[in-house]
C-alpha positions as CSV (number, residue, x, y, z in Angstrom):
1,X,85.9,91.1,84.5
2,X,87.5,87.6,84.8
3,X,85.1,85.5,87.4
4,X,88.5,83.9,88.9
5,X,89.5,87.9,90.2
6,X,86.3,87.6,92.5
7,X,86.7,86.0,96.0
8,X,86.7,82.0,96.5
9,X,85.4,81.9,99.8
10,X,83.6,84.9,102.5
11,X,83.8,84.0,106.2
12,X,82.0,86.0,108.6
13,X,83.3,86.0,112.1
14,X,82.5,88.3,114.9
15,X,83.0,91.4,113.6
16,X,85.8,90.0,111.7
17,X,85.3,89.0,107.9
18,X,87.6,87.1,105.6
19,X,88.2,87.3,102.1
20,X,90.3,84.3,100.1
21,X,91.6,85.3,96.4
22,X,93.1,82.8,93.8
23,X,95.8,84.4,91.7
24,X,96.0,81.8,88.5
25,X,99.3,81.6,86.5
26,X,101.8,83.4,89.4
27,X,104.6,84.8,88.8
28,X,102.8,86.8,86.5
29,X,105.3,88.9,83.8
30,X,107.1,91.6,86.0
31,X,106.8,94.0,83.0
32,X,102.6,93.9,84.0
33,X,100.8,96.5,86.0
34,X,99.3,95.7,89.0
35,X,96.8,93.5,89.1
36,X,93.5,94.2,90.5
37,X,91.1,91.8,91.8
38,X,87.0,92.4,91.5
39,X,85.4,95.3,93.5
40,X,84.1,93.7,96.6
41,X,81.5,95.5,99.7
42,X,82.6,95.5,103.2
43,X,81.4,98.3,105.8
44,X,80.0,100.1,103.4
45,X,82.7,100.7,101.4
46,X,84.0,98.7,97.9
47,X,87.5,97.5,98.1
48,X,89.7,95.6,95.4
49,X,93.4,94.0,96.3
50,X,96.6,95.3,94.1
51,X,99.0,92.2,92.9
52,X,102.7,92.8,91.4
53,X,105.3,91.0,90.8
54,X,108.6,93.4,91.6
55,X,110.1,94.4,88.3
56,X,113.7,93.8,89.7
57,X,113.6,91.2,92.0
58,X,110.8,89.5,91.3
59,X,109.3,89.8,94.7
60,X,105.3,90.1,95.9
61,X,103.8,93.6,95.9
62,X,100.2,93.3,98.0
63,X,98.1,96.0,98.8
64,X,94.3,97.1,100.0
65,X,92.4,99.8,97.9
66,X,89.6,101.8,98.9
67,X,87.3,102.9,96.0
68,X,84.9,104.9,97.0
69,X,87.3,108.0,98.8
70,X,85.6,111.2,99.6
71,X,87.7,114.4,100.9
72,X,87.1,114.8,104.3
73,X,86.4,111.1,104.9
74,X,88.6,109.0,106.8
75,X,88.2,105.3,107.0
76,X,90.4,103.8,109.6
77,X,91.1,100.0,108.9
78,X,92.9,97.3,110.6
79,X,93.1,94.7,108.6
80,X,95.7,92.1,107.9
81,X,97.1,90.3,104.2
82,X,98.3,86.6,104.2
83,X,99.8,84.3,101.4
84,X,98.7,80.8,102.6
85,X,100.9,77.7,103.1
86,X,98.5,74.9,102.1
87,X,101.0,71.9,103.1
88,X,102.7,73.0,106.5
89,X,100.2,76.0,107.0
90,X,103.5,78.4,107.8
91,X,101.1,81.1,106.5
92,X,102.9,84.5,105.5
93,X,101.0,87.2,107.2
94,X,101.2,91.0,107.7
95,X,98.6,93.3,109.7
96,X,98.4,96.6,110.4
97,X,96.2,99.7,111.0
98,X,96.2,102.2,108.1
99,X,93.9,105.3,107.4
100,X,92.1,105.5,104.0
101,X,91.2,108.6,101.8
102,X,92.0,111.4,99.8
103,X,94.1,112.9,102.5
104,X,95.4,110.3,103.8
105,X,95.3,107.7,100.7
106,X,93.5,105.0,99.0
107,X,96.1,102.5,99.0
108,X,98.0,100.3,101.8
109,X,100.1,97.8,102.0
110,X,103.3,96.6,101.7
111,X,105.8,96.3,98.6
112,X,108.1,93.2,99.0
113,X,105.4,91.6,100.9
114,X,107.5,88.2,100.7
115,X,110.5,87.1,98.3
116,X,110.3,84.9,95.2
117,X,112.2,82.7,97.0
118,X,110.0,82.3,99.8
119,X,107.4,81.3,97.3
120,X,109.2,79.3,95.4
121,X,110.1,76.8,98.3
122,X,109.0,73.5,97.8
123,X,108.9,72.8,101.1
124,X,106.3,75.1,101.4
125,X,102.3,75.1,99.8
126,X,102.3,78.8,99.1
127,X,102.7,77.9,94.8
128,X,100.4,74.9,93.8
129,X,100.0,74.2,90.2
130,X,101.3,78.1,90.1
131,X,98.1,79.7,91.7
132,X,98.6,82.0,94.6
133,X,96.0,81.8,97.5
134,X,95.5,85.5,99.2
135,X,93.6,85.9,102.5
136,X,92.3,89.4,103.5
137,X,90.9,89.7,106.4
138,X,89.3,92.8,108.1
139,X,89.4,93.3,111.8
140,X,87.5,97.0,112.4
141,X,86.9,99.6,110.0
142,X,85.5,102.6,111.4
143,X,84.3,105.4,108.6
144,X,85.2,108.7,110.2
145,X,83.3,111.9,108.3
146,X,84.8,115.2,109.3
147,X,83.1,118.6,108.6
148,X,83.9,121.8,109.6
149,X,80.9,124.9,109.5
150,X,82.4,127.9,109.2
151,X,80.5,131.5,109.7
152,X,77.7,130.2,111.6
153,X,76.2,133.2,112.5
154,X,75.5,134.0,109.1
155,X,73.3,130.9,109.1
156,X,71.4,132.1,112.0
157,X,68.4,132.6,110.3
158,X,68.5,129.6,107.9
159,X,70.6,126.2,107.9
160,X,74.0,125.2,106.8
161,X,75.2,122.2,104.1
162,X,78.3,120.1,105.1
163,X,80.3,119.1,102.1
164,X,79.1,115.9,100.8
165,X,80.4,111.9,101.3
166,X,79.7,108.7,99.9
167,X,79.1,105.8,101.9
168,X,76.9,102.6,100.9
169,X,76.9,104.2,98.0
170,X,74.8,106.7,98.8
171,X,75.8,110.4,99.5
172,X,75.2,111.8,102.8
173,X,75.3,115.4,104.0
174,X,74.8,117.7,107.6
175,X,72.4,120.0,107.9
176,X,73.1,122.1,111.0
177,X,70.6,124.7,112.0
178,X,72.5,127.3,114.3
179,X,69.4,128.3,115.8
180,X,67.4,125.3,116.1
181,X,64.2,124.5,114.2
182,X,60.4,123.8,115.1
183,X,59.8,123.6,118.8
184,X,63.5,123.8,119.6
185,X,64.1,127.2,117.8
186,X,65.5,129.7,120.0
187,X,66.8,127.3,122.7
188,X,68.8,124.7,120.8
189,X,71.1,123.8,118.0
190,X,69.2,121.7,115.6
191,X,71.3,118.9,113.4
192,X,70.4,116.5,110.8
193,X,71.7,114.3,108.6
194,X,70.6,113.9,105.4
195,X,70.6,111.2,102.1
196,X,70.7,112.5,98.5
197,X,70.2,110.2,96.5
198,X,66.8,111.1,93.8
199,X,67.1,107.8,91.9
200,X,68.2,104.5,94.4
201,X,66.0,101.9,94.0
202,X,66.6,100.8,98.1
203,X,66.3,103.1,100.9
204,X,69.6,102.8,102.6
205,X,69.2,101.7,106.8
206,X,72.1,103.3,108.6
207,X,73.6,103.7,111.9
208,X,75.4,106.8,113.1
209,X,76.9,108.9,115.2
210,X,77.3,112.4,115.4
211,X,80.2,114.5,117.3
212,X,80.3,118.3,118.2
213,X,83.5,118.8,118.9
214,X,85.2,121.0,121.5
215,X,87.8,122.3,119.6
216,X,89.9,123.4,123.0
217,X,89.2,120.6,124.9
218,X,88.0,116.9,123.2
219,X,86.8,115.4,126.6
220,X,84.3,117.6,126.1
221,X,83.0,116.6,123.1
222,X,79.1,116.2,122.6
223,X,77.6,112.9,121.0
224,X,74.3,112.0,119.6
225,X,73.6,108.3,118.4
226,X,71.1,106.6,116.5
227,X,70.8,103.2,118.0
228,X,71.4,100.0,116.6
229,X,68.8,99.5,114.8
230,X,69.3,102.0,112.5
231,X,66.7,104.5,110.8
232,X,65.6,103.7,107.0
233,X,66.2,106.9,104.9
234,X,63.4,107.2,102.2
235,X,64.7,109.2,99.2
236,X,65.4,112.6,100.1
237,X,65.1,112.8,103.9
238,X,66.9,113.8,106.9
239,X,67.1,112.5,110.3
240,X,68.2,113.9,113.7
241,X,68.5,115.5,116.5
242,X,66.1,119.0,116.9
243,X,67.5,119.3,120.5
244,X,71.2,118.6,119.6
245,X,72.6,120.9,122.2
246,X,71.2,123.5,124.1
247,X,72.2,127.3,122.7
248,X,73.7,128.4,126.2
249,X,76.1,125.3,126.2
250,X,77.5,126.2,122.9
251,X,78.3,129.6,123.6
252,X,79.8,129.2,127.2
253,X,83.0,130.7,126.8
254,X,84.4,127.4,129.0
255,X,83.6,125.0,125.8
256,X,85.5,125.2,122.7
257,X,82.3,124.5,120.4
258,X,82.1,127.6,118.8
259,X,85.8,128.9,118.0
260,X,86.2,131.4,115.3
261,X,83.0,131.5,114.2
262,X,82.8,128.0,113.5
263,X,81.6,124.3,114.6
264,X,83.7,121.2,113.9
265,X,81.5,117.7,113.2
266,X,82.4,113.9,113.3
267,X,79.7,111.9,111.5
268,X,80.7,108.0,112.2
269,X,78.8,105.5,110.2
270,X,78.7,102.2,111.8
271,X,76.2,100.3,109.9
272,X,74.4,100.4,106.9
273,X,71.7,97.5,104.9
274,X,69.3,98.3,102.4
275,X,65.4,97.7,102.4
276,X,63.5,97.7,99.5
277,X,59.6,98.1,99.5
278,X,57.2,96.2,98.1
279,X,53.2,97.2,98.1
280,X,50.7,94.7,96.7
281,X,47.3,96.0,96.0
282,X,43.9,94.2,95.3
283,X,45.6,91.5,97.4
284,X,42.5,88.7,97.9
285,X,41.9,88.9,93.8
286,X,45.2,87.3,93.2
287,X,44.3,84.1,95.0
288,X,47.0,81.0,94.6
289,X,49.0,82.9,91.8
290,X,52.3,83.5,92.3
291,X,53.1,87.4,93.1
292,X,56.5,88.4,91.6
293,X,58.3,91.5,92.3
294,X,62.1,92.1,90.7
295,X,64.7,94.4,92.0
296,X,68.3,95.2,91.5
297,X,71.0,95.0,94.1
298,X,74.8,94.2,93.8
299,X,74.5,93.8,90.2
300,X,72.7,91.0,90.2
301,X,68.5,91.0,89.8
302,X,66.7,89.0,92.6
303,X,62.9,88.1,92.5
304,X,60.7,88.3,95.6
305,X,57.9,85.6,95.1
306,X,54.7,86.0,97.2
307,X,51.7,83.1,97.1
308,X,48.5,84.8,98.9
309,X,46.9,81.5,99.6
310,X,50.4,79.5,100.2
311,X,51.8,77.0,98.2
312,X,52.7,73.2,98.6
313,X,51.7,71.5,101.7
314,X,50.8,74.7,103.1
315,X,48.2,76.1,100.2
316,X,45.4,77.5,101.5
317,X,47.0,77.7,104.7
318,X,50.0,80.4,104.9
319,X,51.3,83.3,103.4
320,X,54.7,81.5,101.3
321,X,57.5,84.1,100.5
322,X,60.8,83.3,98.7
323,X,63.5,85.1,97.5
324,X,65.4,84.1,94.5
325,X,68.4,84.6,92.2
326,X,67.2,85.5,88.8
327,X,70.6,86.0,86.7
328,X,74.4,86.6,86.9
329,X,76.8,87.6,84.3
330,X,79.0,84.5,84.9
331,X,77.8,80.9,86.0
332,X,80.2,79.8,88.7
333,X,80.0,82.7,90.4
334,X,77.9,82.6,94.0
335,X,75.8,85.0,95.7
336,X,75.9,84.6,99.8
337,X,73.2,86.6,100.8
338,X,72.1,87.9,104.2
339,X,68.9,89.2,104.7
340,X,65.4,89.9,106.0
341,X,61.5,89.8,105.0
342,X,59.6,92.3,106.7
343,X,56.0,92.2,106.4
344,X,54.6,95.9,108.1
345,X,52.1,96.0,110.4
346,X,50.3,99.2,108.6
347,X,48.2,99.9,112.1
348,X,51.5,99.8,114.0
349,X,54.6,99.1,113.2
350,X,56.1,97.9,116.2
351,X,54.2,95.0,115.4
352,X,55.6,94.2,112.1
353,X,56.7,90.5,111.2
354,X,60.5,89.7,110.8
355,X,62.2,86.9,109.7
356,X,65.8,86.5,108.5
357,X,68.4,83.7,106.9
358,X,71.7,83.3,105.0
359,X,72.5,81.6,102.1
360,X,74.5,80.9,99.1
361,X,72.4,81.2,96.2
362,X,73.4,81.2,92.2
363,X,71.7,81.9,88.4
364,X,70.8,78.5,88.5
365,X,69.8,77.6,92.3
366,X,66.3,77.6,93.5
367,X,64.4,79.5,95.9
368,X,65.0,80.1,99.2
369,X,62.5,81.2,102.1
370,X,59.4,80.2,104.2
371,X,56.4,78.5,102.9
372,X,54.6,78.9,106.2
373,X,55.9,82.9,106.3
374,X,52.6,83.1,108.4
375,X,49.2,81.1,109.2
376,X,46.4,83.2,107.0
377,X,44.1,83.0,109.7
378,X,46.8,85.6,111.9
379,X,47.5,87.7,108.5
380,X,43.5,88.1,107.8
381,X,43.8,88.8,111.8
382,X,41.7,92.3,112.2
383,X,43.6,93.4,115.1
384,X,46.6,93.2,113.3
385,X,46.9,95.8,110.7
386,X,48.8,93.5,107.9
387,X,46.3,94.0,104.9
388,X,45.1,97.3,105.0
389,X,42.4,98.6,102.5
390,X,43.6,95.4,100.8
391,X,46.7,96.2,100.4
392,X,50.2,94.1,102.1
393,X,53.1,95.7,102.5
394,X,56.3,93.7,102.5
395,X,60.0,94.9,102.8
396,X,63.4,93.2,101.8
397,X,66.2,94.5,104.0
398,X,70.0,93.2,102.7
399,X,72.9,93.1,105.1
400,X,75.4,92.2,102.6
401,X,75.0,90.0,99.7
402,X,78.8,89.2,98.7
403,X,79.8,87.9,95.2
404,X,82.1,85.0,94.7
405,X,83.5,82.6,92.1
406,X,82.4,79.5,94.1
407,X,82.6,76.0,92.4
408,X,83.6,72.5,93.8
409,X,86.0,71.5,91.4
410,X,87.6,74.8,92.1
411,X,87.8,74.8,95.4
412,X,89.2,71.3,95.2
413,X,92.0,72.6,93.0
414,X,93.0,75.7,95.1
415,X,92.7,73.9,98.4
416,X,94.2,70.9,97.5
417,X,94.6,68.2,100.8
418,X,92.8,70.1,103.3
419,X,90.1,71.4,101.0
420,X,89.2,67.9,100.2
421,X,89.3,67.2,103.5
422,X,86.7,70.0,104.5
423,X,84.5,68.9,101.5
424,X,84.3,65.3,102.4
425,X,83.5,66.3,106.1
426,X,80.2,68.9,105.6
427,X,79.5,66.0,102.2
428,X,78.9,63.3,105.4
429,X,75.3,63.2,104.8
430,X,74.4,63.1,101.3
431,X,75.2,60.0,98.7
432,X,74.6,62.5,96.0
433,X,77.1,65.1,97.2
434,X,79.8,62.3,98.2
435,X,79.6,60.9,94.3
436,X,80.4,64.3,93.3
437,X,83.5,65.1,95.2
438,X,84.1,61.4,94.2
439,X,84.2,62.5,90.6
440,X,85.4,65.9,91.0
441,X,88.7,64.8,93.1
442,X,89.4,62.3,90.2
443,X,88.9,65.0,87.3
444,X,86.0,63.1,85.9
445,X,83.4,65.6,85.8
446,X,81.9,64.9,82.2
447,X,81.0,61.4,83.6
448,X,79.8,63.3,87.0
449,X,77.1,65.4,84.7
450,X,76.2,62.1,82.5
451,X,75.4,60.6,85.9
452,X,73.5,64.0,86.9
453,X,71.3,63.6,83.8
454,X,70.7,60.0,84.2
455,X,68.7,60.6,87.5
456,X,67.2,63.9,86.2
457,X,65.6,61.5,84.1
458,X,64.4,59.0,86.5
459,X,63.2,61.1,88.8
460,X,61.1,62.9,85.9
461,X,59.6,59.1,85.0
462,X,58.8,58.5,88.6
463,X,56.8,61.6,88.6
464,X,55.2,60.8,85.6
465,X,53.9,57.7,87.4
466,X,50.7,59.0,89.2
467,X,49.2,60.2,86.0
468,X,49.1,56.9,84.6
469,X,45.9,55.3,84.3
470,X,45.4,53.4,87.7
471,X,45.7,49.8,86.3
472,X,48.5,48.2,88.6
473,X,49.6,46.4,86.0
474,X,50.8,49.3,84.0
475,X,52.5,50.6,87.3
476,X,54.3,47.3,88.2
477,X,56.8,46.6,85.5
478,X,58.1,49.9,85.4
479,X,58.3,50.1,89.1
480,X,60.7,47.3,88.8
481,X,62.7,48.7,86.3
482,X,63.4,51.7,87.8
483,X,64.3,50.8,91.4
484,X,66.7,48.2,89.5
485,X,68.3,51.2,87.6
486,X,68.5,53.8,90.8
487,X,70.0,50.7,93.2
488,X,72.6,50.6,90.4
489,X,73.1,54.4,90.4
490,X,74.4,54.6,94.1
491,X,71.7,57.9,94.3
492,X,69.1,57.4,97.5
493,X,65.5,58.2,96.4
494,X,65.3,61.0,98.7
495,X,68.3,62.2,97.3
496,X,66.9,62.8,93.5
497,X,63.3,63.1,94.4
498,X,60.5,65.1,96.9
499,X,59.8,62.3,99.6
500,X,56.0,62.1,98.3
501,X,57.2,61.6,95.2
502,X,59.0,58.2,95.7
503,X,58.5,54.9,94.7
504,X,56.0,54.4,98.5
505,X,54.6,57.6,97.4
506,X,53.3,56.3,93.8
507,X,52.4,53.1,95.4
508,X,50.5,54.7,98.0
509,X,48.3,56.3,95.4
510,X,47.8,53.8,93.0
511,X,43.9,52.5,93.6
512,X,43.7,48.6,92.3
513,X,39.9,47.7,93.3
514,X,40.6,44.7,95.2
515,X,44.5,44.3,94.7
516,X,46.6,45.4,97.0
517,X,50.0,46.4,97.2
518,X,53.1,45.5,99.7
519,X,56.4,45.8,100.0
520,X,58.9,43.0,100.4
521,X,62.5,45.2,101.3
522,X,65.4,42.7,100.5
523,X,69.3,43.7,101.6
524,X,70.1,44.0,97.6
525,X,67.1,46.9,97.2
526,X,63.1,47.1,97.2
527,X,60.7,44.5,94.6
528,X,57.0,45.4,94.5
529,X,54.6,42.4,94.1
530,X,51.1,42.5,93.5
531,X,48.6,40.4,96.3
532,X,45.5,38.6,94.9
């Protein structure tokens, strides 16, 4: 798959979220098939867009596909498809509300979405440099599961299977017992729903809704909802409702429950995440050593890193935890992550500890996370039931963790005027990123990375600094050399390097017996001196 068919930007709004596509080289030959973009996630479900030129007039073909159909699932979607003016913003846009599955289809949209013409109008920024810029954006999506039971007396005895559906993907059944189950056999209607899914690496967190439906009368329908939160489905479980409606109500002849020897369902899903679990055993023998543990999610493999003891400036004094990226198939593309660590109270777990952050992460960016996760003196608490025989118990739970081909000279060509714009405003703050866009805006990147590896270097000789022998003299000269160098650079020392690892920071440790050190700050830079 061609990293430029993934999105170039995600925006989360409300419950609204935004997608932005590039399509490179448009009009593409009218003689092509359609062109798909990469699968992306969005309410549990994996979409793509459909791109055509028309074969006879040369028009814009757009549509929204649904990938993941089951029979008996509806997905109803509003949602809307623009082609973006990027000099007079006179936007093309179409929304509507369309219903997606196998009986009702997996594709909507609109052939002739807008003319050649229309594109092809100087006047307007929808072709720059011949690249196409898409926006989807989805409004609600509601996933609709519809299952009828049929001969439910003959189940009396034992429990009926719904036909089975795919969301998250995951599969998901009902289990309805006619006659109730445990306690609530004999007196109610017992239902469940249940996850199949033998080899998942995550337990999929979900919240639902189920509907009996009174097929004479739907005011009176019957719901049953599990709240907000959601309930974590290990692997092979159910979860429900033993009292789901009292027998007597379901056979009153004034309800249409039970109609022909059969029950109607509506299972909506309305949100889903996935939690992996981690269990680290022997806990206190692993000391200041970095704990890794590697999972899979999204197709890309992330690693959860756990120091006991802490590390940095809080060793010995927290529990650190970070999560990071280990690989990706392509460079440029971006991760932009959403997600939790949970670590369980294993006495009770109303108690456990959250914390949760969003980020943009890549193959090559660091780790992200909370080096003070949580004081050792409250972990090693005995009241609290975090370690447990020795033993923590942590948990990773991933709202959505979206994939997208996200680099700054990209961005700069596709957005042209207004993306530089944006850039330069949220680049306010940092020297470092404004010499970037600098070079990127002018199409100078190799000198850009010559520049990058020119302070990758001083920085690494200013760190090498404090394990030189403490003789001042030693220290002094190349001191001078390198502040000369960095005030020439335009790059800030806190820009290239730790704060406690700047030029005060080495001075600050160097020991001269009866020398001392200050600093005289000039307007053209700093020049170290050494005090008899």
């Amino acid at each position: 798959m061609n990293p430029q068919l993934f999105p170039v930007k995600i925006k989360t709004k409300g419950t609204e979220k935004i997608f932005d596509f590039v399509i490179e080289n448009y009009p593409r030959p009218s003689t092509e098939d359609f062109l798909r973009t990469a699968k992306f996630p969005h309410s549990g479900h994996k979409w793509n867009l459909k791109i055509q030129t028309d074969k006879t007039s040369s028009n814009l073909n757009l549509f929204l596909e649904l990938n993941n159909a089951s029979k008996f699932l509806k997905v109803q979607t509003h949602f809307s498809l623009a082609v973006l003016d990027r000099k007079a913003e006179k936007h093309i846009c179409k929304e509507r509300v369309a219903e997606f599955g196998i009986d009702y289809g997996n594709c909507w949209g609109w052939e002739e979405f807008t003319t050649a013409d229309m594109l092809k109008n100087e006047s307007f920024g929808y072709l720059l440099s011949d690249r196409l810029l898409i926006r989807l954006k989805f409004i609600k999506v509601q996933t609709l599961f519809y299952s009828l039971i049929q001969n439910v007396t003959m189940w009396r005895w034992s429990h009926a299977i719904s036909t089975e559906f795919t969301y998250g993907s995951c599969r998901w059944f009902l289990k309805i017992y006619p006659e109730g189950t445990g306690k609530a056999r004999g007196s109610n209607m017992s239902v469940f729903l249940a996850n199949k899914n033998t080899e998942q690496e995550f337990n999929p967190k979900i919240s639902y809704r189920v509907t009996l439906v009174d097929q004479t009368n739907p005011a009176n329908n019957a719901s049953k909802l599990i709240t907000e939160y959601g309930h974590e489905f290990e692997k092979d479980t159910d979860w429900g409702w033993k009292d789901f409606m009292n027998l007597d109500n379901l056979t009153k002849s004034e309800f249409g429950y039970l109609k022909n020897d059969s029950l109607l369902f509506i299972v909506e899903m309305i949100a889903f995440s996935s939690v992996f679990k981690f269990e680290i055993e022997q806990f206190s023998i692993w000391g200041d050593r970095n704990i890794e543990k590697m999972f899979t999610f999204n197709g890309c493999k992330w690693l959860l890193h756990v120091w006991p003891e802490g590390n940095g400036v809080n060793k010995n004094k927290s529990l650190s935890v970070y999560l990071a990226m280990k690989d990706f198939s392509y460079k440029d593309l971006k991760c932009k992550i959403m997600y939790k660590v949970i670590l369980i109270d294993q006495a009770d777990d109303r108690h456990n500890m959250e914390v949760d952050d969003v980020h943009k992460v890549g193959s090559d960016s660091s780790k992200w996370g909370w080096p003070n996760y949580l004081s050792l003196e409250e972990l090693k608490n005995s009241e609290r039931g975090y370690l447990r025989d020795n033993k923590l118990v942590l948990k990773v739970e991933i709202f959505y963790a979206d994939v997208l081909f996200d680099t700054l000279e990209y961005q700069v060509r596709v957005g042209g005027d207004e993306a530089v714009k944006a850039l330069r405003e949220s680049f306010k703050t940092s020297r470092l990123k404004k010499i970037q866009l600098k070079k990127i805006i002018e199409g100078n990147t190799q000198e850009l990375e010559k520049e990058k590896r020119r302070v990758k270097f001083l920085s690494e000789k200013l760190k090498k600094l404090r394990e030189i022998p403490k003789k001042f003299g030693q220290v002094k000269s190349i001191l001078v050399q390198v502040d000369s160098v960095i005030s020439e650079s335009g790059f800030g020392d806190d820009e290239i390097l730790d704060p406690e690892d700047g030029i005060d920071g080495v001075l600050a440790d160097v020991e001269c017996g009866n020398d001392a050190t200050r600093d005289i700050r000039g307007e053209q830079g700093i020049v170290h001196k050494t005090v008899d």
